[in-house]
C-alpha positions in Angstrom: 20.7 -3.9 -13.6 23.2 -1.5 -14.4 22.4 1.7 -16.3 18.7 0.9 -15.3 16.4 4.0 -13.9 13.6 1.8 -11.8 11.0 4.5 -11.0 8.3 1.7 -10.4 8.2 1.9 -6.4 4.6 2.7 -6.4 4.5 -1.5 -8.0 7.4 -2.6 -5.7 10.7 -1.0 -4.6 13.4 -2.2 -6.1 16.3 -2.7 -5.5 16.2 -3.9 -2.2 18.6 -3.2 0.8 21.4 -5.5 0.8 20.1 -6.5 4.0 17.1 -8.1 2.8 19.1 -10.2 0.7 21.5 -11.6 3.4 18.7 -12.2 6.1 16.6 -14.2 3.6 20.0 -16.2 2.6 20.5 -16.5 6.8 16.9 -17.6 6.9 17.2 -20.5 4.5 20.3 -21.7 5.6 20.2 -21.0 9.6 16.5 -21.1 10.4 14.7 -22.4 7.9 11.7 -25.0 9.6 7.9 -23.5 10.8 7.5 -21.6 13.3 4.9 -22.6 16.1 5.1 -26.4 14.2 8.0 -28.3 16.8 10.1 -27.4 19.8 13.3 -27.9 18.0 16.1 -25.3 17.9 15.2 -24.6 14.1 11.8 -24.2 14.9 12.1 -22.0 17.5 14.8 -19.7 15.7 12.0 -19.3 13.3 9.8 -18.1 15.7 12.0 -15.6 16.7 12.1 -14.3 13.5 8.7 -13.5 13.5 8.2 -12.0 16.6 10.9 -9.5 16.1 9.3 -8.8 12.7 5.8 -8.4 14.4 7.0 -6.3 17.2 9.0 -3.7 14.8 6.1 -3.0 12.7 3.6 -2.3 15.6 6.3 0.1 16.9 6.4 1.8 13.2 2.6 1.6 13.4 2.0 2.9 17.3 0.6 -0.7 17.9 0.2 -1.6 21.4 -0.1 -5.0 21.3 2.1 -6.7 18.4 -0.1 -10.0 18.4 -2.5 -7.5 16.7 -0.7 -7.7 13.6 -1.3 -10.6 11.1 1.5 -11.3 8.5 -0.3 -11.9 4.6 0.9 -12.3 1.4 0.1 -9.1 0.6 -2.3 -5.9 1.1 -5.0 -7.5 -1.0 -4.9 -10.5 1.3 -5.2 -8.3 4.3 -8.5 -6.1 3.0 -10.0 -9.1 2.0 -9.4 -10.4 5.0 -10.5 -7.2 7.1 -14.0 -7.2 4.3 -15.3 -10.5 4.4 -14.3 -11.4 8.0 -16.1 -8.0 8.9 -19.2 -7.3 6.4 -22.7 -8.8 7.1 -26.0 -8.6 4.6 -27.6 -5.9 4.8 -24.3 -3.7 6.1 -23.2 -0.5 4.4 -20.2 0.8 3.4 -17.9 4.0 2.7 -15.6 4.0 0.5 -14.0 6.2 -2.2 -13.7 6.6 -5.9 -9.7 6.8 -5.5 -9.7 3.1 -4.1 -7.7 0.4 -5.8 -9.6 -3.0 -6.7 -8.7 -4.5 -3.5 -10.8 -2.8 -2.2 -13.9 -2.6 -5.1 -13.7 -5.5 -6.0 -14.2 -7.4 -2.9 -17.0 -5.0 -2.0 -18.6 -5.3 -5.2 -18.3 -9.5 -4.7 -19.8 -9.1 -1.1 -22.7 -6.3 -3.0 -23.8 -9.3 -5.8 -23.4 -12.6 -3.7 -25.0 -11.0 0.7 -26.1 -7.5 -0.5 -24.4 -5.3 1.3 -24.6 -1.8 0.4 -22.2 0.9 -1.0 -21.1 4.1 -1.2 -18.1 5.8 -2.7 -17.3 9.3 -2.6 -16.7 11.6 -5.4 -12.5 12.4 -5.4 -12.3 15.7 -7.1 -9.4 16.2 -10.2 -6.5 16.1 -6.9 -8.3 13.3 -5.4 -9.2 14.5 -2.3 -12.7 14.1 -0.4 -15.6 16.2 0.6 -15.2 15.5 4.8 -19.3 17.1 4.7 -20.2 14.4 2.0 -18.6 12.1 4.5 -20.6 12.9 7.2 -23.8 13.1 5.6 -23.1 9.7 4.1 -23.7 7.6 6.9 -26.7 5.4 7.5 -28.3 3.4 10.3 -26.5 0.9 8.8 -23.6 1.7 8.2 -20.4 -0.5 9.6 -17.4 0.4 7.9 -15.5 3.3 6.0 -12.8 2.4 4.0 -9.9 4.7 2.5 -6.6 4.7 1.1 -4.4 6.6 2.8 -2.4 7.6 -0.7 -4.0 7.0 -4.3 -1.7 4.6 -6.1 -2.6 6.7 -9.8 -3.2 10.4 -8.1 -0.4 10.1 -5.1 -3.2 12.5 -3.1 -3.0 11.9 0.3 -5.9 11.5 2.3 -6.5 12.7 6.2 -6.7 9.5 7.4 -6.8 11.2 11.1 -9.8 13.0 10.5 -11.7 10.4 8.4 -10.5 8.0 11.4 -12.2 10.9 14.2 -15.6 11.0 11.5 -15.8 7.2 11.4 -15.5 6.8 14.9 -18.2 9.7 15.9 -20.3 7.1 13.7 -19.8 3.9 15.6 -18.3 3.1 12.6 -15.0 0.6 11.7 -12.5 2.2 10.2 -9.8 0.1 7.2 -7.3 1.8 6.0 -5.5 1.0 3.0 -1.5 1.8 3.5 0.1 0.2 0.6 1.0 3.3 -0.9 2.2 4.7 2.4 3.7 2.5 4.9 7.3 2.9 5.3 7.3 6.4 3.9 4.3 8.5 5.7 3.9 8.3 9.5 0.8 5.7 10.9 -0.6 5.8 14.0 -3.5 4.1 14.2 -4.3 4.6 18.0 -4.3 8.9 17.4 -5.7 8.0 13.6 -8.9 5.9 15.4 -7.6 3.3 12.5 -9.5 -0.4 13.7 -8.2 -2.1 10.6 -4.6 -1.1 8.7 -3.9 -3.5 5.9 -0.3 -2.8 4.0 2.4 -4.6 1.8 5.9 -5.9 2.7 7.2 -5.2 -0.8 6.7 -1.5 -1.2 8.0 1.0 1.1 8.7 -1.3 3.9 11.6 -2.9 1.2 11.1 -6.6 2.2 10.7 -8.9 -1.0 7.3 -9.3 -2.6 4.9 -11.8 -1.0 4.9 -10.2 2.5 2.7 -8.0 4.4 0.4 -7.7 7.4 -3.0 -6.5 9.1 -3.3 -4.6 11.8 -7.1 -5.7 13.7 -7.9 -3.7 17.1 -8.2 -5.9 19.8 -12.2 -4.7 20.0 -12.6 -6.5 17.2 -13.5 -10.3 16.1 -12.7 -11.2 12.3 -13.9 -14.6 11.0 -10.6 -15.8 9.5 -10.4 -15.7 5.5 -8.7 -18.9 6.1 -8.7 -22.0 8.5 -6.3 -24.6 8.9 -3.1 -25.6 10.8 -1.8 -23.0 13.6 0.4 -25.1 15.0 -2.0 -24.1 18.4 -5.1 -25.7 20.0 -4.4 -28.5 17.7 -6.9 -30.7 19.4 -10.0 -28.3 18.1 -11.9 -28.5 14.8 -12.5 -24.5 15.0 -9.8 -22.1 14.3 -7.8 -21.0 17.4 -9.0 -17.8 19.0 -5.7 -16.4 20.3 -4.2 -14.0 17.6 -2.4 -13.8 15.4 -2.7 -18.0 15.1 -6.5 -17.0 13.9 -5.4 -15.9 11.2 -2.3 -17.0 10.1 -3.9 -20.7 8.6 -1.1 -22.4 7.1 3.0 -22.3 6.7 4.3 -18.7 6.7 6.4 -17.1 4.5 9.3 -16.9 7.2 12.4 -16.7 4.8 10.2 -13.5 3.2 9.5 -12.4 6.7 13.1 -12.7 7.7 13.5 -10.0 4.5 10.5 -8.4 5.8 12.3 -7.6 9.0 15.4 -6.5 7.4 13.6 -4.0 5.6 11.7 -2.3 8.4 15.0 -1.9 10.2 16.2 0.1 7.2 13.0 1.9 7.2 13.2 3.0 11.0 17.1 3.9 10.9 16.4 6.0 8.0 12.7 7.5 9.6 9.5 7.4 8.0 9.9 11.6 7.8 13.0 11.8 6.3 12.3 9.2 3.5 9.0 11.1 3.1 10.8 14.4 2.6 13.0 13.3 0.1 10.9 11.2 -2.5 8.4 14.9 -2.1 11.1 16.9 -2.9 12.1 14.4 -6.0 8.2 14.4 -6.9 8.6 18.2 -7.0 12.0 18.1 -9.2 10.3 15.9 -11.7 6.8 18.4 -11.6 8.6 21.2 -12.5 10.4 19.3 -15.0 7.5 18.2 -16.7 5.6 21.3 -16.6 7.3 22.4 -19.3 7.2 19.7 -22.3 4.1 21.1 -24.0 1.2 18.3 -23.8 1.8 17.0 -20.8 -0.7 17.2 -17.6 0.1 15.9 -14.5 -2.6 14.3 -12.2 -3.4 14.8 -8.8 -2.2 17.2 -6.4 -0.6 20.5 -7.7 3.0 21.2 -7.5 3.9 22.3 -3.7 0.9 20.4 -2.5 1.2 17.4 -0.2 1.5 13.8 -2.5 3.2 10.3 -2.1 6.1 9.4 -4.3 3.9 9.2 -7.4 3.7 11.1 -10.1 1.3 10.3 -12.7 0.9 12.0 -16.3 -0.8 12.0 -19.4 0.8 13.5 -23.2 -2.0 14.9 -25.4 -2.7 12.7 -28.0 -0.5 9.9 -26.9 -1.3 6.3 -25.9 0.6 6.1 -22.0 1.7 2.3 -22.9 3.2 3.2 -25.8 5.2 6.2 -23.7 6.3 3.5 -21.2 7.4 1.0 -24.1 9.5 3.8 -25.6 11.2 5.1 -22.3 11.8 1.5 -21.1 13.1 0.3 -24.9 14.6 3.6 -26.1 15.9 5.1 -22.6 15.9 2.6 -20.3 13.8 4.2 -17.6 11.1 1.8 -15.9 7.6 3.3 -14.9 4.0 2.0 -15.1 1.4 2.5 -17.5 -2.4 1.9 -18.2 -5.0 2.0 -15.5 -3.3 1.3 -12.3 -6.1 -1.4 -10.7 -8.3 1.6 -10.3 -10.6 2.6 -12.5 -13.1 5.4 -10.8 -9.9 7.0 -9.9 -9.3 7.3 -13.7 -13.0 8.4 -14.1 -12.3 11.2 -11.4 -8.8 12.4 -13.3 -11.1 12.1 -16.7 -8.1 9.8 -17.9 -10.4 6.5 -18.5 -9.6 6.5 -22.2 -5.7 7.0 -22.0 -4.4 5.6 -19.1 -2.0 7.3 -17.4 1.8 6.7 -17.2 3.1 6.3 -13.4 7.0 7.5 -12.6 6.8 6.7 -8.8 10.0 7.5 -6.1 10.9 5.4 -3.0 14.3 5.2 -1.5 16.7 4.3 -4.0 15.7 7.2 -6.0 18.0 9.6 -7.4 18.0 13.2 -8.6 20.0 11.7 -11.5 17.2 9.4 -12.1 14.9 12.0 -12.0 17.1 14.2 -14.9 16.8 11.0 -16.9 13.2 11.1 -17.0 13.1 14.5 -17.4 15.4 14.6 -20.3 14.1 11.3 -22.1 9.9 12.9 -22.2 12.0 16.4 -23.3 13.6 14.3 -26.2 10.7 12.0 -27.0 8.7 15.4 -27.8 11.1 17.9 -28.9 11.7 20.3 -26.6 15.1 21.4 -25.8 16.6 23.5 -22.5 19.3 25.8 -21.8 20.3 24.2 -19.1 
């Protein structure tokens, strides 16, 4: 949309590499049948889709094995899936007040209906985590810690590494929430101790929305979220036991997976540090900016601190949807508003009665976009620069 400033990544990147678009076009009109599902050329060429797919995230991901990797919907598929195929009654959990609810919510469904037990961490006001609290947290039994590795409201990032090394001291599984991360900060989840990485097609991996994966470590058995056709051991009632067909019940998405695999490729020809570099250094332009409209404070890590490409704020006195209305109506200028799917996150950032409004970075992004915002929330308040 021309003349449109989409600073909404954090949601789902947008626009998407032309790429995407012309393998998902390829896909419907070259190789459109189910994989695994008939020997057929079609079928096959399918396949193949997949399995370069599967093999080019576990190479972004330091994956050894790339039947590791499930493909899902989404990230919410893929923690519920690593939850409730891991979590027993009686187990207890770690988690973290910065967590989005696909992560609480499942827990607290597993807490009312098997009783499982939970934990989460205080974040302090930059959303980061007391490692000693951590450490003193853990129970006889405990089985899993679970983290984001970048708050979706606060765009702190987490040391996944050394949460990973803590968790593992434990006995402990470690899930690792990436959908604010993947494609733009580096994952390894062999030198991260990660046994469980769940993350989104749609976000900085640019493939269209309705893809995504998790990662499960091959010393681990998950009872499948789903059951149904696999196209494999056909001829038992149970669900196969080779991976990925244990978990990938049903028809895939394999025109969005063809997009899926377009986008990664952008993603590793650009390099996970270099897109990281420049939506910081954009997050830092539009900090600065910000910092001086009277009103305004800005949530999470402080300006030259390590974030993701989100920059979340509050105006004094001001209701954040009605900010968001007015840049999207008035300046055309797309962010997010409200409470983000994560609402102890807001109780840490004291923010539970405004909301925040989210501007969030990712590829496409612009210093030019980033002026925009800057100049619209200069405007909207009445503040003028020499420039």
């Amino acid at each position: 949309m021309e003349g449109l400033v989409y600073l909404d990544h954090a949601a789902t990147s947008w626009p998407k590499p032309p790429e995407v678009a012309a393998a998902m076009m390829d896909a419907l009109q070259h190789s459109g049948a189910n994989a695994g599902r008939g020997n057929h050329s079609l079928a096959m060429g399918t396949g193949r889709v997949l399995v370069r797919a599967r093999s080019l995230l576990a190479e972004l991901f330091s994956v050894a094995n790339a039947q590791n990797i499930a493909f899902t919907h989404n990230t919410t598929m893929g923690l519920n899936m690593a939850i409730k195929g891991t979590l027993q009654p009686g187990d207890h959990v770690i988690s973290t007040m910065t967590e989005h609810n696909s992560v609480r919510r499942p827990l607290e469904y597993l807490r009312r209906t098997i009783g499982i037990e939970v934990d989460y961490l205080q974040a302090d006001g930059e959303g980061q985590i007391n490692l000693q609290q951590l450490q003193q947290s853990f129970r006889h039994n405990t089985r899993m810690v679970i983290c984001n590795h970048s708050s979706n409201l606060l765009g702190s990032v987490l040391p996944v590494g050394l949460i990973g090394d803590i968790a593992k001291s434990h006995g402990a599984i470690f899930l690792v929430d990436a959908a604010q991360s993947a494609g733009s900060i580096d994952i390894d989840v062999a030198k991260m101790n990660i046994d469980l990485l769940a993350f989104p097609g749609h976000k900085g991996l640019l493939g269209p929305q309705g893809t995504g994966g998790l990662y499960i470590s091959p010393n681990l058995d998950l009872e499948p979220l789903m059951h149904g056709g696999t196209g494999s051991q056909s001829e038992n009632s149970e669900q196969p036991t080779v991976r990925p067909d244990r978990y990938e019940a049903g028809t895939q998405n394999a025109v969005g997976i063809a997009g899926l695999l377009a986008g990664v490729k952008k993603v590793k020809a650009l390099g996970t540090k270099q897109i990281h570099s420049q939506e910081w250094m954009q997050t830092q332009t539009l900090m600065e900016g910000l910092a001086g409209i009277p009103g305004i404070r800005m949530l999470g890590p402080k300006l030259g601190d390590e974030r993701s490409g989100i920059v979340s704020f509050v105006v004094k006195g001001q209701d954040s949807a009605d900010i968001a209305h007015r840049l999207d109506r008035e300046y055309r200028i797309a962010v997010r508003a409200g409470m983000h799917c994560t609402p102890l996150a807001h109780q840490a950032a004291e923010t539970l009665e405004s909301g925040a409004v989210r501007a969030s970075v990712g590829v496409s992004s612009s210093e030019e976009d980033i002026k925009r915002l800057i100049d619209a929330m200069e405007e909207m308040y009445g503040v003028s620069r020499t420039r």
